[in-house]
C-alpha positions as CSV (number, residue, x, y, z in Angstrom):
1,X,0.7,19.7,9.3
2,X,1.0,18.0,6.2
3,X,-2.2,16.6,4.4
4,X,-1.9,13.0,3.5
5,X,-2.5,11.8,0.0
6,X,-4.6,8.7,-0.2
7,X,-4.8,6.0,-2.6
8,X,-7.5,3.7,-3.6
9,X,-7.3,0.3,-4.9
10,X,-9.1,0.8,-8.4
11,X,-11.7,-2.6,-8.3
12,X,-11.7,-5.0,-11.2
13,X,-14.2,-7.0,-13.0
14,X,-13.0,-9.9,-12.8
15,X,-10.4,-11.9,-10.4
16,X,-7.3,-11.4,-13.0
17,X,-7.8,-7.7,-13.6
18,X,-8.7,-7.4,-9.8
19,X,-4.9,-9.1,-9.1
20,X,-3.6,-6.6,-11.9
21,X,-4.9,-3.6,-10.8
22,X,-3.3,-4.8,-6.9
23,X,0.1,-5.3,-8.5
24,X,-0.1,-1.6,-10.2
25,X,-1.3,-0.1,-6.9
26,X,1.7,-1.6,-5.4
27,X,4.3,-0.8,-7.6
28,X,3.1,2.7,-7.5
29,X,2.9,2.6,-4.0
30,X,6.7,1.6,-3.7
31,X,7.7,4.3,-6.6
32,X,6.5,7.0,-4.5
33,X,7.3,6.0,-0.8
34,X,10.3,5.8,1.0
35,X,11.6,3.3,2.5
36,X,12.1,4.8,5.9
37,X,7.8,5.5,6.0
38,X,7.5,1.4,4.5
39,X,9.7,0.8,7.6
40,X,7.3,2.3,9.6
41,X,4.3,1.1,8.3
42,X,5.8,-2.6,8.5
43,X,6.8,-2.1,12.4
44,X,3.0,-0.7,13.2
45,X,2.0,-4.2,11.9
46,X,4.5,-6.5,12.8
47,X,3.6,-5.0,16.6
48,X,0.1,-4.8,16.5
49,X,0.7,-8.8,16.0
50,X,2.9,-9.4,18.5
51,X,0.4,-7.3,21.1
């Protein structure tokens, strides 16, 4: 069984570098997954919604 890396949301100290660090997180976050596990990800939410 594979071991899942997790990534934390680094907090800011203010509201701006708060947004900043999101939008880094993010873009990392897109670098390193595929989109296949975003697909999945997106179709756990999108049905816990329509439940």
């Amino acid at each position: 069984m594979l071991k899942e890396k997790r990534e934390f949301l680094k907090p800011g100290r203010t509201n701006k570098e708060e947004r900043l660090n999101f939008i880094k997180f993010w873009v990392n976050y897109m670098k390193t997954h595929t989109d296949k596990e975003w697909s999945e990800q997106q179709n756990t939410i999108i049905n816990s919604q329509i439940k």
